[in-house]
N, C-alpha and C positions, 0 to 999 in steps of 0.2 A: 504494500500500500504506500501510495507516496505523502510526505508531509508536507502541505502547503507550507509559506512562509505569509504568515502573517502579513496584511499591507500596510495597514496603522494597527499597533496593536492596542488588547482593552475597546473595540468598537466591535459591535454584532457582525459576524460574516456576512448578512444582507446588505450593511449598511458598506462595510469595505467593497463589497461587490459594486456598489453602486458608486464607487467613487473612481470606476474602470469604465464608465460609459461613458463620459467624453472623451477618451483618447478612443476610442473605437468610432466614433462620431467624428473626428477628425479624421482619423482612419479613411472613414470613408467617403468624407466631403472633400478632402486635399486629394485623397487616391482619382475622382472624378475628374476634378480642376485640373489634376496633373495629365491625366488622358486624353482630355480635351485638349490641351495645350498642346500637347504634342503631336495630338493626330493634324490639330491646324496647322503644324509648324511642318508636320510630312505633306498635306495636301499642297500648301503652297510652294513647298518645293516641287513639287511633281506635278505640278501648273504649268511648267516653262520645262522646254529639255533643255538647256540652257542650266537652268537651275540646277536642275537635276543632276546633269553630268557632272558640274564643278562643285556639288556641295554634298558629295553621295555619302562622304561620312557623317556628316552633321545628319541626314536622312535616318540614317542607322543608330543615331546617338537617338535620337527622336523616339523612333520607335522601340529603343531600349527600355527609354523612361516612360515611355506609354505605357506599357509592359508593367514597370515598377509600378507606377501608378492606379492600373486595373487590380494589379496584385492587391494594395493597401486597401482600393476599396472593396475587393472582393473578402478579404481579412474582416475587416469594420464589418460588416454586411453581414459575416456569416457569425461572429461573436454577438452584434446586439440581439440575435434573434433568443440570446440565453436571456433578455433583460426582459421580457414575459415571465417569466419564472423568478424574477430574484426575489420577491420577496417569500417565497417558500423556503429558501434553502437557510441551512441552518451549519452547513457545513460548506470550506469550498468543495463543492462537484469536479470529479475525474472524469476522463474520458481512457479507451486503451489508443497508444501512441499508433497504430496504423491509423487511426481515425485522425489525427491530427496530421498525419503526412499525407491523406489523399485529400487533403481540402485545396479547391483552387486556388485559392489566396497563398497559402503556404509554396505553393509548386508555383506561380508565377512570380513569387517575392524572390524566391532563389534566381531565377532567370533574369527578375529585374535589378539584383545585387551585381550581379557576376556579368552580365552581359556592358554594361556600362561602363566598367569596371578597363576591361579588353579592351571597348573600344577604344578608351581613352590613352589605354597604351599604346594602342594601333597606330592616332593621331601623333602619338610623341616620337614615335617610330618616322611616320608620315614626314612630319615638319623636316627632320636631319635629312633624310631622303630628298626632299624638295631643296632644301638652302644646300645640299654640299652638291647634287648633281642636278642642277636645275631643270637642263635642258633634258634629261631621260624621263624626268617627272612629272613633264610637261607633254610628252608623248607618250603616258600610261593612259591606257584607256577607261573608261570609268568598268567597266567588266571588274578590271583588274580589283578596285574598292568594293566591289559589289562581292567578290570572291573573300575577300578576307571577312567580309560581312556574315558572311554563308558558315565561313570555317570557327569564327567567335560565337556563333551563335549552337551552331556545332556540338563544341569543348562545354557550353553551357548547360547543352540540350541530356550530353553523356554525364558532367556532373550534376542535373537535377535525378538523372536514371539512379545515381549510386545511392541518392540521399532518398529516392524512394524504397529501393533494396533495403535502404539504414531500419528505415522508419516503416514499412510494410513485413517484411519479413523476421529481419536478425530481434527486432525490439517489438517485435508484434503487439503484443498483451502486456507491456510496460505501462501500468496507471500513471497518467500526468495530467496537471491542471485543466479545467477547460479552458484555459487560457490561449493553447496550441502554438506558442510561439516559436519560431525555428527550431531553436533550440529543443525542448519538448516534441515536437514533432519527429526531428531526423539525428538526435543526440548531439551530445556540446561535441566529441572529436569533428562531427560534421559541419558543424556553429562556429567554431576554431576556426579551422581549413579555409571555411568563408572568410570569417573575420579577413585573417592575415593574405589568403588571393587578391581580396578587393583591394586592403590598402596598401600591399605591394605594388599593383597593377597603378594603381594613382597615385603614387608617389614616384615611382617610377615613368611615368607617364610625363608628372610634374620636371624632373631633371631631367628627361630628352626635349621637352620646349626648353628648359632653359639654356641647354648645352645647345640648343637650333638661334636661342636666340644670339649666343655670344658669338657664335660661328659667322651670323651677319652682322654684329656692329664691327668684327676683326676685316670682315669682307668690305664694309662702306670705307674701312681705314686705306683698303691696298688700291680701291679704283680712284682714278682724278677724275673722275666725270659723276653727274647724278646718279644712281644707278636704280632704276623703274622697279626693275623686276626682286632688287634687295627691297625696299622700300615695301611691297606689296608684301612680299613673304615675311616683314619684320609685324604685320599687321596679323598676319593671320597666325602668326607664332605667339603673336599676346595674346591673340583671342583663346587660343589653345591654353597658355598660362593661366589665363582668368579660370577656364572651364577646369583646370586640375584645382588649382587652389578651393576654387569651391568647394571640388568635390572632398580634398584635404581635408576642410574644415567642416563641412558638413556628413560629410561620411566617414572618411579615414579616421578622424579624430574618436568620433565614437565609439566606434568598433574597435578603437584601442581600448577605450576607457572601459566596455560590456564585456571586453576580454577579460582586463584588470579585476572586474568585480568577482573572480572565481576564485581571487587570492587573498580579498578581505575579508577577513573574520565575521566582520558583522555582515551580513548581506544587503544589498541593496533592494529595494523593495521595487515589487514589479512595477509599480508608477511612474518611478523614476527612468526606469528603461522604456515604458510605456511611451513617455512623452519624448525621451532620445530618439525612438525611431521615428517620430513626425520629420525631423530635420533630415530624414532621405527623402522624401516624399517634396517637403521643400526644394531642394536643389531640383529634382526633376520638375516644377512648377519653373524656376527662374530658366530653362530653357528657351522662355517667352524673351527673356531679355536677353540673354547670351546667345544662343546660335538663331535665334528669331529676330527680333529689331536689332540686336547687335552686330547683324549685316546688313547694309545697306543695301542690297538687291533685295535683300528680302521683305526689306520691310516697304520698299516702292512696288515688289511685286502686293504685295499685302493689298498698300490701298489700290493697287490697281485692279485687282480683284473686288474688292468688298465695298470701296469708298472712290472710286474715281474720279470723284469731282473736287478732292481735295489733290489732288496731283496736278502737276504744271502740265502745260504741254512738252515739254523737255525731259522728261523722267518718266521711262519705261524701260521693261526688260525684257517686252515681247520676242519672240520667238521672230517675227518677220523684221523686228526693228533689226536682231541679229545678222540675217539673210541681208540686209540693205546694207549691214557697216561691211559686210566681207566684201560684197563690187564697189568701193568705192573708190576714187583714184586717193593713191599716199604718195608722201614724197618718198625717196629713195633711202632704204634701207641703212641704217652703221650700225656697224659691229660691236657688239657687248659680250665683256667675258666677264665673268671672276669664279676662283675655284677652276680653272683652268676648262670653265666649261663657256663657249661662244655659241652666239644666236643672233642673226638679224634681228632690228627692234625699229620701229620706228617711232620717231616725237611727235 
């Protein structure tokens, strides 16, 4: 039999139960918000091919945290349905742990932890690739992002298989909270394994933007000329920066600190982890500002989708405006190198 841990102690078990129904109510009001956000933020990339092709990772990041986001609200969703009954209970209520691992919520949380997680390494990977070989990364084809897309989600899809083996089979009829939280569901070695993947993978992530970005302020130091194409890439290496740090402080952070709690004597009360996991759920909501208006194509294709009468006439990313700039007459081509890599450019 398992022993709850108290959540305030000295209060009636109904009444503690009842102080777990707002974070499951966030749970599932942010889990929405954060879906929504993100499917807007896939539909308007995949408005424009244009779009599409040049931002296939941010595409993928999107739909990771959409992902994460159904996850939380599907979690939320499936716990208030205990808050009909709270006030019967006289004891915290068990459930057996395969029931906690087949819930949807639980198997989309793992996919929306770990899948974002990858990507973001991907992008840190990405950036050094772009700023040291410019010009090869500029002739990858969007396939190519679409493939690594396929293969993270993959790695994600075989480690939520192992955590369902965890938690349906090896811990079948292990009594745990109705709580169902990762942890409880697919056992802490599995809890663990997450914890330290995620914030490997973003933190790691973190130090490939910034080893991309040093690589280009050392690059603007060796050309005598402006250089367009550092310039751009120095843009999209911060944006990359912004999106690890977040994810640092919003995810990594925690998942250290929920680690930590398995080594302090007193234990942390489920509330307080309760209210930690809202701030994943967060970051995949700020996707609106970071890979969404925090690009400027995107946020012109936006209104030009939904509000176009706030748009000038000079601001678009249509697809034929595309087609028109490729015939049009340029002045003649000069040469740009650095990183020993050269490419026609024109001003």
């Amino acid at each position: 039999m398992t022993t709850v841990t108290p959540l305030i102690s000295g209060l009636p078990v109904s009444e503690q139960i009842n102080l777990i129904w707002p974070i499951y109510y966030c749970y599932t009001i942010f889990g929405i918000l954060a879906f929504l956000i993100n499917l807007i933020i896939i539909f308007v990339y995949f408005s424009n091919q244009s779009l599409k092709s040049r931002f296939t990772m941010y595409i993928g990041l999107a739909a990771a945290d959409m992902i994460n986001g159904l996850g939380f609200a599907a979690t939320g969703f499936e716990r208030l349905q205990y808050q009909f009954y709270s006030t019967k209970f006289e004891s915290f209520p068990t459930v057996n742990q395969y029931q906690c691992a087949l819930q949807i919520g639980n198997m989309l949380q793992i996919i929306g932890s770990q899948w974002p997680a990858l990507i973001i390494l991907f992008l840190g990977l990405e950036r050094i690739f772009a700023v040291k070989y410019s010009v090869k990364h500029r002739h990858l084809e969007p396939k190519t992002f679409y493939k690594v897309l396929i293969i993270s989600l993959g790695l994600c899809l075989i480690s939520t298989s192992v955590a369902m083996y965890i938690g349906v089979s090896v811990q079948r009829y292990t009594e745990v909270p109705f709580f169902c939280s990762l942890n409880y569901a697919y056992g802490s070695e599995y809890t663990t394994f997450t914890y330290f993947m995620t914030t490997t993978c973003y933190f790691a992530g973190f130090l490939f933007t910034i080893v991309a970005l040093i690589i280009i302020i050392r690059a603007r130091k060796d050309v005598e000329f402006k250089n367009n194409i550092l310039s751009k890439e120095c843009r999209k290496v911060k944006k990359i920066i912004f999106i690890s740090l977040l994810s640092l402080i919003m995810i990594a952070s925690p998942n250290l600190f929920l680690y930590s709690t398995k080594f302090i004597e007193r234990k942390v009360s489920y509330l307080t982890t309760g209210w930690i996991h809202c701030l994943f759920i967060l970051r995949s909501i700020f996707n609106f500002w970071v890979i969404g208006f925090g690009v400027k194509e995107f946020e012109i294709r936006f209104f030009e989708m939904f509000f176009p009468c706030a748009l000038s006439p000079t601001d678009s990313v249509s697809d034929e405006e595309s087609k028109n700039k490729t015939f049009r007459l340029r002045p003649a081509p000069q040469r740009e190198c650095y990183n020993n890599d050269c490419e026609n450019y024109y001003i």
